[in-house]
PDB file of N, CA, C, O and CB in Angstrom:
ATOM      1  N   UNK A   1      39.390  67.588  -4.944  1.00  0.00           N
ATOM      2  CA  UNK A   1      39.810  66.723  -3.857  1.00  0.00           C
ATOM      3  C   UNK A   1      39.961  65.305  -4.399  1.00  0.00           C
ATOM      4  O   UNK A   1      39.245  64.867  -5.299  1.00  0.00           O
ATOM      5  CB  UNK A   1      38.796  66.770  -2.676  1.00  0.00           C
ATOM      6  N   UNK A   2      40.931  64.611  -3.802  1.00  0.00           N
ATOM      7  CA  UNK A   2      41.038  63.541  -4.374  1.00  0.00           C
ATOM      8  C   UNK A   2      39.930  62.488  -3.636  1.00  0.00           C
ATOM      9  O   UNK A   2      39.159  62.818  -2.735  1.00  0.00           O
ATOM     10  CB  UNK A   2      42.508  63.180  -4.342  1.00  0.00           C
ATOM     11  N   UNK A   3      40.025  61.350  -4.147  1.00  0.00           N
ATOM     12  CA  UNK A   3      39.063  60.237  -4.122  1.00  0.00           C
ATOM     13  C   UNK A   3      40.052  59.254  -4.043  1.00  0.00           C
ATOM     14  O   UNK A   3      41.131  59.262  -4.635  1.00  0.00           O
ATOM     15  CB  UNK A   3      38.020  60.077  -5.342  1.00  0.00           C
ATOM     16  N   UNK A   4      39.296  57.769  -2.701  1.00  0.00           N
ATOM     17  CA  UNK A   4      39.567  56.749  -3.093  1.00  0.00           C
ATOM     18  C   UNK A   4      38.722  55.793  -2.601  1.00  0.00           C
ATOM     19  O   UNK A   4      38.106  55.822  -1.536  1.00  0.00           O
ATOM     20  CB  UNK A   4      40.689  56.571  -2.929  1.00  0.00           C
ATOM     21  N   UNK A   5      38.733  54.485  -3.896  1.00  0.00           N
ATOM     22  CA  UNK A   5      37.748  53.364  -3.701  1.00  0.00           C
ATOM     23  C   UNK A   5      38.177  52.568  -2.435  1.00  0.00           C
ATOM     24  O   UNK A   5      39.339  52.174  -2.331  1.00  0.00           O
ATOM     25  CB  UNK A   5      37.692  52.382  -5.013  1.00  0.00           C
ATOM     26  N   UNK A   6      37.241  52.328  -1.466  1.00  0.00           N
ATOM     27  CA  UNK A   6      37.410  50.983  -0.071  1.00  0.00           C
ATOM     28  C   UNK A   6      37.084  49.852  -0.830  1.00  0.00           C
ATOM     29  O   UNK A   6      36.705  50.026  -1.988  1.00  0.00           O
ATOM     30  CB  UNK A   6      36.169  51.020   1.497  1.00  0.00           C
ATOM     31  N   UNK A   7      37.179  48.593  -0.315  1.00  0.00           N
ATOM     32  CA  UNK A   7      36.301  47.322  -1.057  1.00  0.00           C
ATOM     33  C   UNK A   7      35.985  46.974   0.477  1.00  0.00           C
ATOM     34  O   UNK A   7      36.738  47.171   1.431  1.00  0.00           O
ATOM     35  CB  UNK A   7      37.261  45.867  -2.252  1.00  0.00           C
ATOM     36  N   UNK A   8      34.605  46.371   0.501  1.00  0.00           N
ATOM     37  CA  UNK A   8      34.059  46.020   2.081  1.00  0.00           C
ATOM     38  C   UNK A   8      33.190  44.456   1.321  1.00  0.00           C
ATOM     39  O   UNK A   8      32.573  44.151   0.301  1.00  0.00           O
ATOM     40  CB  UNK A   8      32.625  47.707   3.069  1.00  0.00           C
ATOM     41  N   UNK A   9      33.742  43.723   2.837  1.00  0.00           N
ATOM     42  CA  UNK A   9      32.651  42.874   2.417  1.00  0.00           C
ATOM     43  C   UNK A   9      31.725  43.204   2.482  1.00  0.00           C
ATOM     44  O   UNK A   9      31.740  44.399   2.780  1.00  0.00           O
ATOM     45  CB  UNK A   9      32.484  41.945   2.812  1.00  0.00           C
ATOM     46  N   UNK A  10      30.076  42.555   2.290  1.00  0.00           N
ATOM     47  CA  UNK A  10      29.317  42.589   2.344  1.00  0.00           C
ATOM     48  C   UNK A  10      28.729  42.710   3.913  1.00  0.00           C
ATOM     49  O   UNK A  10      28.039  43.694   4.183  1.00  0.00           O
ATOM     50  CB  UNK A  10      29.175  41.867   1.567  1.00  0.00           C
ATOM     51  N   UNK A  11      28.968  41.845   4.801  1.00  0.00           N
ATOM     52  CA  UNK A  11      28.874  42.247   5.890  1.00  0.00           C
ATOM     53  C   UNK A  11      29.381  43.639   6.739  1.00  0.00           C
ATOM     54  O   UNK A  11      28.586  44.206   7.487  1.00  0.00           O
ATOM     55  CB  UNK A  11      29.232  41.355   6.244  1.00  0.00           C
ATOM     56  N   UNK A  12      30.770  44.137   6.558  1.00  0.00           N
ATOM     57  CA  UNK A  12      31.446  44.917   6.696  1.00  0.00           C
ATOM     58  C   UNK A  12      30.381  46.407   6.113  1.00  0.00           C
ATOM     59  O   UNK A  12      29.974  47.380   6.747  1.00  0.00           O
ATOM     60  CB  UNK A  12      32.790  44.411   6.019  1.00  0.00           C
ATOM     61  N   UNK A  13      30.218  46.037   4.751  1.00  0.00           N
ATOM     62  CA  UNK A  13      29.569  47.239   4.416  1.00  0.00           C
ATOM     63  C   UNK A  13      27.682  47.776   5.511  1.00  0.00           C
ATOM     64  O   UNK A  13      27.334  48.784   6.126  1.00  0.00           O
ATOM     65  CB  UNK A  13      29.348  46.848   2.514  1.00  0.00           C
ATOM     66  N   UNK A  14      27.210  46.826   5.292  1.00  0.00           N
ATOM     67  CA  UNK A  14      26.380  46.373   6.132  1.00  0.00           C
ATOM     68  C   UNK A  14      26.480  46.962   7.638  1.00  0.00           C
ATOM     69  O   UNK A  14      25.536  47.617   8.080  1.00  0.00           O
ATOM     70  CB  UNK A  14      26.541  45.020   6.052  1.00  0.00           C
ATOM     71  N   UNK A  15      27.757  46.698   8.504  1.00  0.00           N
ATOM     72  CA  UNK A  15      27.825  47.623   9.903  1.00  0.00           C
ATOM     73  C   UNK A  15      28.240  48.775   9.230  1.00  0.00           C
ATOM     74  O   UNK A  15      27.556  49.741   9.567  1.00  0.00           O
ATOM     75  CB  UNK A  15      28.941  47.161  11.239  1.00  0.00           C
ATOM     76  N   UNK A  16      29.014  49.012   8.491  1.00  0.00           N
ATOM     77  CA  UNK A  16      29.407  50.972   8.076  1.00  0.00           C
ATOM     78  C   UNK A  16      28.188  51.583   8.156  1.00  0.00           C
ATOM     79  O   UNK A  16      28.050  52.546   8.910  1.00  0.00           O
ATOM     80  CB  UNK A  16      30.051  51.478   6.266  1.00  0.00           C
ATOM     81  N   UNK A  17      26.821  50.961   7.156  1.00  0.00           N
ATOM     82  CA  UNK A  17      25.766  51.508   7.047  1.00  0.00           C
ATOM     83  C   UNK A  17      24.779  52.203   8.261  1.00  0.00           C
ATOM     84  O   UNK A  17      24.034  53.171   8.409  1.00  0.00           O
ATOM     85  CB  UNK A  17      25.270  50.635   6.442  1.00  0.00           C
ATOM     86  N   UNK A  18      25.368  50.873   9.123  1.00  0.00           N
ATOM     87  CA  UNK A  18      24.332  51.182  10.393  1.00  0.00           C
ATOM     88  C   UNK A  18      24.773  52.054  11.225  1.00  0.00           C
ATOM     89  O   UNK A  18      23.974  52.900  11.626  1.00  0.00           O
ATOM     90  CB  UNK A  18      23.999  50.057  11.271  1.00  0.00           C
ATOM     91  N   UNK A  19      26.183  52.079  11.710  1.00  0.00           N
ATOM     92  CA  UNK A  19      27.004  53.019  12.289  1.00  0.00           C
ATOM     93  C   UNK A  19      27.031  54.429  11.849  1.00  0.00           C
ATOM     94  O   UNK A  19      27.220  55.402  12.580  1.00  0.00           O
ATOM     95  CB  UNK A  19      28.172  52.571  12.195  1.00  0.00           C
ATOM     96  N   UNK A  20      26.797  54.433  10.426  1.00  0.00           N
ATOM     97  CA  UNK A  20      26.774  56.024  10.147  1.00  0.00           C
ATOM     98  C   UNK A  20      25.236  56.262  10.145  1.00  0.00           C
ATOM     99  O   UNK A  20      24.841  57.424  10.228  1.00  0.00           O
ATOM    100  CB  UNK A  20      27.556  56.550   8.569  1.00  0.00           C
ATOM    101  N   UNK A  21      24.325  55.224  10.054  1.00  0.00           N
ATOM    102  CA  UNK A  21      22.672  56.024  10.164  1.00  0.00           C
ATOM    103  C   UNK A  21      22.676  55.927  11.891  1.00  0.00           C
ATOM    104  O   UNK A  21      21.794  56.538  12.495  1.00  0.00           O
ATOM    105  CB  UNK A  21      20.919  54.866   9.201  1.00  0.00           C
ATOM    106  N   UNK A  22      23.107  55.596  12.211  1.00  0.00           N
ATOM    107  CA  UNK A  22      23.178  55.419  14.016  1.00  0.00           C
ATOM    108  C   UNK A  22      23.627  56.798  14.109  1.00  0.00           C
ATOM    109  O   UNK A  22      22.893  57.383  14.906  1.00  0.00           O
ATOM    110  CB  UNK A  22      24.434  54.105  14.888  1.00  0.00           C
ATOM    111  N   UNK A  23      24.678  57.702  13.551  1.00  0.00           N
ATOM    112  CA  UNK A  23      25.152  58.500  13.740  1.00  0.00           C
ATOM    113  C   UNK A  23      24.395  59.999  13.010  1.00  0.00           C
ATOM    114  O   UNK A  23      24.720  61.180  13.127  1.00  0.00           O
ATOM    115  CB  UNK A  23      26.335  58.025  13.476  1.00  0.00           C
ATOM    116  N   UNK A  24      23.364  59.395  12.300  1.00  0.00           N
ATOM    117  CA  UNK A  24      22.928  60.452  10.982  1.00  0.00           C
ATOM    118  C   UNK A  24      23.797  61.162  10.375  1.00  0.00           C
ATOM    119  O   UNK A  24      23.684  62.369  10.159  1.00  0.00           O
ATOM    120  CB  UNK A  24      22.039  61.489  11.277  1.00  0.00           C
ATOM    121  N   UNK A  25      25.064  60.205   9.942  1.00  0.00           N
ATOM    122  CA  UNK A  25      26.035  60.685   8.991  1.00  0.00           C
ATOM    123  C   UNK A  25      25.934  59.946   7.889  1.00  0.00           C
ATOM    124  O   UNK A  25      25.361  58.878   8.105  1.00  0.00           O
ATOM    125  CB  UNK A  25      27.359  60.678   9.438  1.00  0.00           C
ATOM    126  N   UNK A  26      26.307  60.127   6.682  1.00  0.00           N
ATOM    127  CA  UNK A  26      26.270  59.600   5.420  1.00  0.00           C
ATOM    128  C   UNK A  26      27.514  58.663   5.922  1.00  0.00           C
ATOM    129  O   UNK A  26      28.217  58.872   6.910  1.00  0.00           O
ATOM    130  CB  UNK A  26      26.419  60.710   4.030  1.00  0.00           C
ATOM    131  N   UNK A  27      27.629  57.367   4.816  1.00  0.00           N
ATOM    132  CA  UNK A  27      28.544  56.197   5.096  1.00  0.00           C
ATOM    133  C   UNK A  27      29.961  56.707   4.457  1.00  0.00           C
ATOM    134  O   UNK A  27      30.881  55.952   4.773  1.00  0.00           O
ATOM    135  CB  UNK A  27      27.945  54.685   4.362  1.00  0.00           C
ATOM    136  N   UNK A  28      30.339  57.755   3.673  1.00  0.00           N
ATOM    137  CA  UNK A  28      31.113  58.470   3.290  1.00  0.00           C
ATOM    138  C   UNK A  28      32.039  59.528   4.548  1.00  0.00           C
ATOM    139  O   UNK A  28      33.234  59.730   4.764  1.00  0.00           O
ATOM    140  CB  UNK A  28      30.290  59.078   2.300  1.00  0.00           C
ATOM    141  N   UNK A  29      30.965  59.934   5.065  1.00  0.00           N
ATOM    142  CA  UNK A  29      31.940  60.864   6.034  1.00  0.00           C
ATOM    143  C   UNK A  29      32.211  60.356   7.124  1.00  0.00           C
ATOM    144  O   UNK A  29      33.195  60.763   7.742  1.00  0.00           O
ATOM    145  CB  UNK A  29      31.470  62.134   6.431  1.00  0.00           C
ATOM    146  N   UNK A  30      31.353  59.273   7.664  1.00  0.00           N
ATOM    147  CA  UNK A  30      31.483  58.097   8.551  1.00  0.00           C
ATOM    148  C   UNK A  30      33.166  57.643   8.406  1.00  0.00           C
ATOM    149  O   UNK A  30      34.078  57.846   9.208  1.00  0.00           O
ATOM    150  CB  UNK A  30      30.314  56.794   8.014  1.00  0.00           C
ATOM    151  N   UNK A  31      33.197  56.865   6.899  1.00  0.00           N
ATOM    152  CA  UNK A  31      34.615  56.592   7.061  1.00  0.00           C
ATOM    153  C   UNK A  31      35.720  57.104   6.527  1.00  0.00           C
ATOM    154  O   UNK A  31      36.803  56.561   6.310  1.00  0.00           O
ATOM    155  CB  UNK A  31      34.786  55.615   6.843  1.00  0.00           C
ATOM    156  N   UNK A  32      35.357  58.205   6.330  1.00  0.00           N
ATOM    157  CA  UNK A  32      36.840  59.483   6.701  1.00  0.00           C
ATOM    158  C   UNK A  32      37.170  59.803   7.650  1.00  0.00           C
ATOM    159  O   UNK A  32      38.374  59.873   7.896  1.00  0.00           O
ATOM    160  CB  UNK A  32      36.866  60.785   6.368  1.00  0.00           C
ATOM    161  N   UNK A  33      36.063  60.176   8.707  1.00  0.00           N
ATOM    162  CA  UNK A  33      36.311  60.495   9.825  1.00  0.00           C
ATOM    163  C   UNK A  33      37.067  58.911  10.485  1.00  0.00           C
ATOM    164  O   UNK A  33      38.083  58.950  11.179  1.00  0.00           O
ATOM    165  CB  UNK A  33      34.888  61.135  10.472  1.00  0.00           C
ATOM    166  N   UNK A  34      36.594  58.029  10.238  1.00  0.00           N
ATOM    167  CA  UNK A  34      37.380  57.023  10.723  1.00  0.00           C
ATOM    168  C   UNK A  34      39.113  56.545  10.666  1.00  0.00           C
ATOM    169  O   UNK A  34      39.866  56.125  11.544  1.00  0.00           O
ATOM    170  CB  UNK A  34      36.721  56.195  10.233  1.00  0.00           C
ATOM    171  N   UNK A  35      39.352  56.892   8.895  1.00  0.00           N
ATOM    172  CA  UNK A  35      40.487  56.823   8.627  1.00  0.00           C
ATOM    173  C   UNK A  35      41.371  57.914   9.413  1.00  0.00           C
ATOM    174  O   UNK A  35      42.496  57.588   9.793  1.00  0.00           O
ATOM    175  CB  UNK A  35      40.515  56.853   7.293  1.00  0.00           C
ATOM    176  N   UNK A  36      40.892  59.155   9.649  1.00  0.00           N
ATOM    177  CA  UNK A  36      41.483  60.126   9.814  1.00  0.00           C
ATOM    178  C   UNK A  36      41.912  60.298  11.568  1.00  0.00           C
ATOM    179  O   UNK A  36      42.699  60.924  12.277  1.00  0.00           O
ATOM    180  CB  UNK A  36      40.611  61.149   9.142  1.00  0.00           C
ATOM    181  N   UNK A  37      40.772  59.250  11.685  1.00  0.00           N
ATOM    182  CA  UNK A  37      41.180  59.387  13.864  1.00  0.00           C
ATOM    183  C   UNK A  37      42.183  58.076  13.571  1.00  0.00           C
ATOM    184  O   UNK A  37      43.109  58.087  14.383  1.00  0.00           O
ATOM    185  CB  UNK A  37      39.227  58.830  15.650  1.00  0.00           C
ATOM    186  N   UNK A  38      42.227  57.405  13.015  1.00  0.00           N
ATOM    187  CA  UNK A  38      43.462  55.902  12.815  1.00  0.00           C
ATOM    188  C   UNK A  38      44.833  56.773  12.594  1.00  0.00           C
ATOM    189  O   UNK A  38      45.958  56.566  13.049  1.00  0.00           O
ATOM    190  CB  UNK A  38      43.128  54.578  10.992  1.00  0.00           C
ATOM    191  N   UNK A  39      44.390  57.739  11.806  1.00  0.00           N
ATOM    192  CA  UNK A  39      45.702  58.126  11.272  1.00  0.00           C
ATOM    193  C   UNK A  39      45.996  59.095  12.169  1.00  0.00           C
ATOM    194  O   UNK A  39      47.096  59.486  11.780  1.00  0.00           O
ATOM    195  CB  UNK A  39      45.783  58.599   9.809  1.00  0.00           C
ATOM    196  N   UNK A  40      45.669  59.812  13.251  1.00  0.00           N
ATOM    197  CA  UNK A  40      45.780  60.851  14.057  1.00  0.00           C
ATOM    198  C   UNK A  40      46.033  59.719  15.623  1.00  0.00           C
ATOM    199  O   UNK A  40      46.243  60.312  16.681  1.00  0.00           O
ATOM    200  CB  UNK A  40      44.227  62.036  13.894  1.00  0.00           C
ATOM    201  N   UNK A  41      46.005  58.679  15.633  1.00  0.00           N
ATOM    202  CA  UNK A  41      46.132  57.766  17.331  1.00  0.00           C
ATOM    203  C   UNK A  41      47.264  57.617  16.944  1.00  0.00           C
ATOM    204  O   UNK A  41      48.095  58.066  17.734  1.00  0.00           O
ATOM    205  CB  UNK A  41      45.240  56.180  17.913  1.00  0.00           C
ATOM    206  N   UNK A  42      47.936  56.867  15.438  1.00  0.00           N
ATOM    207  CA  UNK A  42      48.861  56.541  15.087  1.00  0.00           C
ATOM    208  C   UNK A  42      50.232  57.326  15.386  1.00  0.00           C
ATOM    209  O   UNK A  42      51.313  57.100  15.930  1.00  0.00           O
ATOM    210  CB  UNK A  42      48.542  56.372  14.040  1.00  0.00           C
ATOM    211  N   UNK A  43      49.634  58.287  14.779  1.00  0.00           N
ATOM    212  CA  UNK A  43      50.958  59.886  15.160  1.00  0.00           C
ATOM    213  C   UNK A  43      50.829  59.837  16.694  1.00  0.00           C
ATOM    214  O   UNK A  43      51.888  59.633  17.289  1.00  0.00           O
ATOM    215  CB  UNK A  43      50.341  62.033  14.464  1.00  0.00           C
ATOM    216  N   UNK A  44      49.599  60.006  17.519  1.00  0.00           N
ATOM    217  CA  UNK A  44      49.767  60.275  19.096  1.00  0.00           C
ATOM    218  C   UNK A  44      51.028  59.214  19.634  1.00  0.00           C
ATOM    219  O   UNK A  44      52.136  59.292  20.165  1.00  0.00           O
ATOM    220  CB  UNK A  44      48.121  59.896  20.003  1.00  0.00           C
ATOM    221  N   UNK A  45      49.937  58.030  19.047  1.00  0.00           N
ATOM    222  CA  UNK A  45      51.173  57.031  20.024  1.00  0.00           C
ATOM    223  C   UNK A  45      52.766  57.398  19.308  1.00  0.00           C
ATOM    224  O   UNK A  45      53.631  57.787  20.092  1.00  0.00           O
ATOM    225  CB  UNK A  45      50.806  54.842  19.775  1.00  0.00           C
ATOM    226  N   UNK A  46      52.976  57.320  18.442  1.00  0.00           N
ATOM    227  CA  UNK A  46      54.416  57.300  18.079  1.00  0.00           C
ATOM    228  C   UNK A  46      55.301  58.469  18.644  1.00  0.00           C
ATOM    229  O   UNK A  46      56.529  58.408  18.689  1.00  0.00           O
ATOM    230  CB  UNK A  46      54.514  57.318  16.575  1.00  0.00           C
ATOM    231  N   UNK A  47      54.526  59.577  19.086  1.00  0.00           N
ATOM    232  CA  UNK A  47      54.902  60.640  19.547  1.00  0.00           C
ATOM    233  C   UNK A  47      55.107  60.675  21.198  1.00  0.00           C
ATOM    234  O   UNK A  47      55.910  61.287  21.902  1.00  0.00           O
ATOM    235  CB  UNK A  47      53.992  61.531  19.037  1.00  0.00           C
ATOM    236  N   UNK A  48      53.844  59.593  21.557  1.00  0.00           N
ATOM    237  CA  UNK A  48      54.015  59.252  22.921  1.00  0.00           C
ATOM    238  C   UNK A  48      55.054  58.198  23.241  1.00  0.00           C
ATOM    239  O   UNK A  48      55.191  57.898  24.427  1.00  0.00           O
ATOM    240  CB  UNK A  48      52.776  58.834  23.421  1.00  0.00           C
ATOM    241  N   UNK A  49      55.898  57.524  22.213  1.00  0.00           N
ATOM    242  CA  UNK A  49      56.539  56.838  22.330  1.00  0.00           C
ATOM    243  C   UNK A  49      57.660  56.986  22.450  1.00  0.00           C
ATOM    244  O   UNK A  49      58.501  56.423  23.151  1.00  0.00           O
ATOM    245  CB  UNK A  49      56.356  56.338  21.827  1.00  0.00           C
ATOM    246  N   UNK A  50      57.718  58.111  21.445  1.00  0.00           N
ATOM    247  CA  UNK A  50      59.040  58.847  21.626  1.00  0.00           C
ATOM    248  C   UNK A  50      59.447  59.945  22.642  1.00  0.00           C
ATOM    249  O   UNK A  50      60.660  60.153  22.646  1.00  0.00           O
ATOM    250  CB  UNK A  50      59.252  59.411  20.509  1.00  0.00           C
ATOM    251  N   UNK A  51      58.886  60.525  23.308  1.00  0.00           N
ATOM    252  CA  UNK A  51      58.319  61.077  24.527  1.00  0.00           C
ATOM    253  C   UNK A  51      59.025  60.006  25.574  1.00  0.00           C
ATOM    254  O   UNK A  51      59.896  60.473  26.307  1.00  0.00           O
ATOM    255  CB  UNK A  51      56.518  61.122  24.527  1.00  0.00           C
ATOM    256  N   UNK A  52      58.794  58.995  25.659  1.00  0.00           N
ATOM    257  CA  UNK A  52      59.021  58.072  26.345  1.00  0.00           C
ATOM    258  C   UNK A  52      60.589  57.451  26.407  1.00  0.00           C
ATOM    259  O   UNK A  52      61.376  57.376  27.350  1.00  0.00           O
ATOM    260  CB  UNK A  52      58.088  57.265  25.940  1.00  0.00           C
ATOM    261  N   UNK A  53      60.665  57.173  25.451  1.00  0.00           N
ATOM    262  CA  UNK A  53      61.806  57.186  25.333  1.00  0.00           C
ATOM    263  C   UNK A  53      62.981  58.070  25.316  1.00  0.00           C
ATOM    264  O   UNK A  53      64.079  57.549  25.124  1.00  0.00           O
ATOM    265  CB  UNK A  53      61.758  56.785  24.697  1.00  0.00           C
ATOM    266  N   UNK A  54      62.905  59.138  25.464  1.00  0.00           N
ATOM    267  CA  UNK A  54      63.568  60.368  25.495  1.00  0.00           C
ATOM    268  C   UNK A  54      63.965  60.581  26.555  1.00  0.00           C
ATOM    269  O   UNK A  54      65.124  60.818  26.897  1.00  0.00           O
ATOM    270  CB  UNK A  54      62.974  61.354  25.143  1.00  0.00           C
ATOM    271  N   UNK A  55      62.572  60.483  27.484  1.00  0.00           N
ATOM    272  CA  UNK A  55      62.539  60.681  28.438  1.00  0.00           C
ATOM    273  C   UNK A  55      63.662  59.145  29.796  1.00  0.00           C
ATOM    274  O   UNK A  55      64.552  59.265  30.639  1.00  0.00           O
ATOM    275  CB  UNK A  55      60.902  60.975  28.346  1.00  0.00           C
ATOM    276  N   UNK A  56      63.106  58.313  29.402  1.00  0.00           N
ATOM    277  CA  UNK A  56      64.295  57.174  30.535  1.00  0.00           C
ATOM    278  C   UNK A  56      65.482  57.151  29.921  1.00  0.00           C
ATOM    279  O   UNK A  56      66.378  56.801  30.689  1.00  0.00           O
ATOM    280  CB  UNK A  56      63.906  55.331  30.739  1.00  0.00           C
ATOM    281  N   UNK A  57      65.967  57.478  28.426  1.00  0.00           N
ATOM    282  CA  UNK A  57      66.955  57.424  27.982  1.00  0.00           C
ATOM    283  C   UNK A  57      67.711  59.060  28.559  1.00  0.00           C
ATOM    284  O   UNK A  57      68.786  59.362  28.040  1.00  0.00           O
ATOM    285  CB  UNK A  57      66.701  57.037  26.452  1.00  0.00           C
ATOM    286  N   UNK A  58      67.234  59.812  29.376  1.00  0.00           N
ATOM    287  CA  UNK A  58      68.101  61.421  29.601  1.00  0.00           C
ATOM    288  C   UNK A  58      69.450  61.224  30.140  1.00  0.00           C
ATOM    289  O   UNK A  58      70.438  61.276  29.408  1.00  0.00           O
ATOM    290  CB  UNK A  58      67.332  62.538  30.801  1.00  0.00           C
ATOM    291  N   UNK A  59      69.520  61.001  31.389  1.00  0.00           N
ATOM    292  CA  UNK A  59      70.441  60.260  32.079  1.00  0.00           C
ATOM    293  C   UNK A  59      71.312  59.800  31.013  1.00  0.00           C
ATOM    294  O   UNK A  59      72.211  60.499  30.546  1.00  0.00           O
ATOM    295  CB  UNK A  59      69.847  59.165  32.918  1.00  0.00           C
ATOM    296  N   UNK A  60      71.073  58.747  30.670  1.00  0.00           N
ATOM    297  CA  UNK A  60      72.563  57.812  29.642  1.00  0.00           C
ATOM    298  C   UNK A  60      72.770  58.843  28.387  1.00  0.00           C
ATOM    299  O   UNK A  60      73.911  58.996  27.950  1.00  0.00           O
ATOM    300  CB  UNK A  60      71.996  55.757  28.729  1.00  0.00           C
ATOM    301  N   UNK A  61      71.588  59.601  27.765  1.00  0.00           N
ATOM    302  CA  UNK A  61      71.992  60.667  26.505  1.00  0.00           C
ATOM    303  C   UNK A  61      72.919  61.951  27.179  1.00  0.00           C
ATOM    304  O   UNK A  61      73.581  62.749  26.515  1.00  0.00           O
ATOM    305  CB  UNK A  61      70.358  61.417  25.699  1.00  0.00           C
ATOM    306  N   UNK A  62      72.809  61.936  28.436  1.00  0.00           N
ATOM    307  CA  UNK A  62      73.715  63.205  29.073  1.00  0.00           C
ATOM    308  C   UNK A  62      75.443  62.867  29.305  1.00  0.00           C
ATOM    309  O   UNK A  62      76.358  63.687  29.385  1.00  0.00           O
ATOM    310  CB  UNK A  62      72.999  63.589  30.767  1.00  0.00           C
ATOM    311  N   UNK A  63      75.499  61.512  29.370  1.00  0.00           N
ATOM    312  CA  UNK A  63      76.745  60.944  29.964  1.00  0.00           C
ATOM    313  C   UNK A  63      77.629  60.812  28.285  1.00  0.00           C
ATOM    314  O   UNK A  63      78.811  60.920  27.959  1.00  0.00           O
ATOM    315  CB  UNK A  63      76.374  59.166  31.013  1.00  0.00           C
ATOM    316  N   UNK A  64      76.359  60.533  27.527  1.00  0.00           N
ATOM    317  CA  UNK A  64      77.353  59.939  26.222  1.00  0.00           C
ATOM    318  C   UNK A  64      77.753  61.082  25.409  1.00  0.00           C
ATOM    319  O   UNK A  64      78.495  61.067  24.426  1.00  0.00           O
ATOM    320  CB  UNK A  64      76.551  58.818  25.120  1.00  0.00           C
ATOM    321  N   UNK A  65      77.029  62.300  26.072  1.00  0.00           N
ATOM    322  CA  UNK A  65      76.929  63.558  25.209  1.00  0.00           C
ATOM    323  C   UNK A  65      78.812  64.163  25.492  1.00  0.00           C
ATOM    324  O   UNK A  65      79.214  65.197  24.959  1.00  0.00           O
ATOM    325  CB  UNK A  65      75.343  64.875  25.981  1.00  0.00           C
TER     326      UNK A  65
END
């Protein structure tokens, strides 16, 4: 599996720590799981966006069709 280095400040590292012993998760799976819900809202919204747009644009995509 691949690997990659974060750089945190010192403070920064400091709340990761507490948030994942708050959680009794190691500070490692703490922020995977983090990256991985960023990267999973990201896709929702863009999907909800386009959804959206699909959707008020029907009407004028039917006329131009």
């Amino acid at each position: 599996m691949a690997a990659l280095n974060v750089r945190f400040t010192d403070d920064e590292l400091d709340a990761l720590r507490r948030r994942a012993e708050e959680e009794g998760r190691s500070m490692q799976s703490f922020a995977h799981d983090a990256v991985i819900a960023a990267i999973n809202e990201h896709s929702r919204l863009f999907n909800e966006a386009a959804a959206h747009v699909l959707k008020v644009s029907e009407e004028l995509n039917r006329r131009l069709a």
